[in-house]
C-alpha distance (Angstrom), angle and dihedral (degrees) to the residues before:
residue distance angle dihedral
X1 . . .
X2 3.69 . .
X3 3.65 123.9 .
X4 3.98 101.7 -86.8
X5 3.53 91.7 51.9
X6 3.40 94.3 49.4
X7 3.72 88.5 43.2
X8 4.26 90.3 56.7
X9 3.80 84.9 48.4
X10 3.46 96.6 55.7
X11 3.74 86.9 50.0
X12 3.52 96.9 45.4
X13 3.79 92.8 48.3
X14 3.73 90.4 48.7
X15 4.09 100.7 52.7
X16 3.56 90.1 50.6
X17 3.55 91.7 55.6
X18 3.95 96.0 50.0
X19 3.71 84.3 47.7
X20 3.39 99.5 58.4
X21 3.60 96.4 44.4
X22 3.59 94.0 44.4
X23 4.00 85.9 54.3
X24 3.66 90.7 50.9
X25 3.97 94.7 51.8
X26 3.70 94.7 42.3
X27 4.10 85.4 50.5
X28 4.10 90.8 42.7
X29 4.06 88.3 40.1
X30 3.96 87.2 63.8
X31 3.64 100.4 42.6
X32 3.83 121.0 103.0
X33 3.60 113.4 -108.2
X34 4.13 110.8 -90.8
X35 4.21 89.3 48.9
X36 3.16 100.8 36.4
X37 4.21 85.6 60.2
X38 3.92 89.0 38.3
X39 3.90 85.2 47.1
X40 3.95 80.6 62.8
X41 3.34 111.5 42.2
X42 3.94 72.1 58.8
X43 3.42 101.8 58.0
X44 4.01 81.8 45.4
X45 3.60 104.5 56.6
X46 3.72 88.5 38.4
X47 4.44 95.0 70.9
X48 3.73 85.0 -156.3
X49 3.43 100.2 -169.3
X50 3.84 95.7 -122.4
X51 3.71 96.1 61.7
X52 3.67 91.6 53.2
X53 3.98 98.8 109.5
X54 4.27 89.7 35.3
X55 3.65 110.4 121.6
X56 3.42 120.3 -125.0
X57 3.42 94.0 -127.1
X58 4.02 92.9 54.6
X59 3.82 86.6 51.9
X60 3.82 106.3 46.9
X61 3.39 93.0 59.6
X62 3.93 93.5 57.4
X63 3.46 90.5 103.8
X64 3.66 134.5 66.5
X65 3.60 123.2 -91.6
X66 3.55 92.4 21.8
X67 3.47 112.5 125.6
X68 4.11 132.7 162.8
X69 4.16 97.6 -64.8
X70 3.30 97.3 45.5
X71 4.46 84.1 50.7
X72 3.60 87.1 43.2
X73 3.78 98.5 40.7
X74 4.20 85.2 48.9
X75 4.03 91.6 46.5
X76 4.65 84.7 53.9
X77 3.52 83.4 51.3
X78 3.31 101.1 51.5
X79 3.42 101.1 45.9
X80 3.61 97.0 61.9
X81 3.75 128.0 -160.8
X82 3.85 85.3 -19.0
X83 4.26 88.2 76.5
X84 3.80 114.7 -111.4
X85 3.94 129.8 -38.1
X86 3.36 119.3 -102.7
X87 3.47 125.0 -91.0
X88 4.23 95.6 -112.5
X89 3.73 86.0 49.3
X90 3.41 110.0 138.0
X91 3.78 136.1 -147.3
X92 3.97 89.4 -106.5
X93 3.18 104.1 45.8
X94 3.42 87.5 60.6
X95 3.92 117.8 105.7
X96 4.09 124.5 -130.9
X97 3.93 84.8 -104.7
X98 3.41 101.0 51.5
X99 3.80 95.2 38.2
X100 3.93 86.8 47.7
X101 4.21 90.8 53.4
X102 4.13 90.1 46.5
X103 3.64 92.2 52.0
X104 3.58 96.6 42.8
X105 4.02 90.7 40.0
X106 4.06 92.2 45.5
X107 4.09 80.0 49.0
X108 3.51 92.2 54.3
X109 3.82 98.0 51.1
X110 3.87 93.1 47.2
């Protein structure tokens, strides 16, 4: 593959991504409060591969109502006895335990 290709790709690959997530907020945006948090904890357990460089932070606030503490209070919880993630954490970098206590936590709150 030679280096235009490649570049067109890239491109390709990368507007399809920022589709899809701009989709999923605009669909989350609109939903009343409780689904549009169980609508992410979806998204979450689901390690779609096209959310796998979000940010946490970009993603908990999807829904409405959900402002910095609740994102902040969600990143503590996820991070477990290790103190909360950081704040450029990212949906793959997060491990099955800590994605498995954010869903259940975001779950919880809904």
């Amino acid at each position: 593959m030679n280096a235009v290709a490649q570049r067109e790709s890239a491109l390709a690959m990368a507007n399809e991504v920022r589709l899809c997530r701009s989709d999923a907020r605009r669909t989350i945006s609109a939903m009343p409060f409780r689904e549009g948090r169980h609508a992410i904890a979806d998204l979450i357990e689901e390690g779609n591969p096209a959310w796998r460089t979000a940010k946490l932070t970009y993603v908990l606030r999807f829904p409405a109502s959900s402002g910095p503490s609740y994102e902040r209070r969600m990143r503590r919880v996820a991070g477990g006895n290790v103190g909360a993630l950081g704040a450029t954490a990212t949906l793959g970098s997060l491990t099955d335990r800590q994605r498995e206590f954010l869903v259940l936590a975001i779950r919880r709150t809904a």
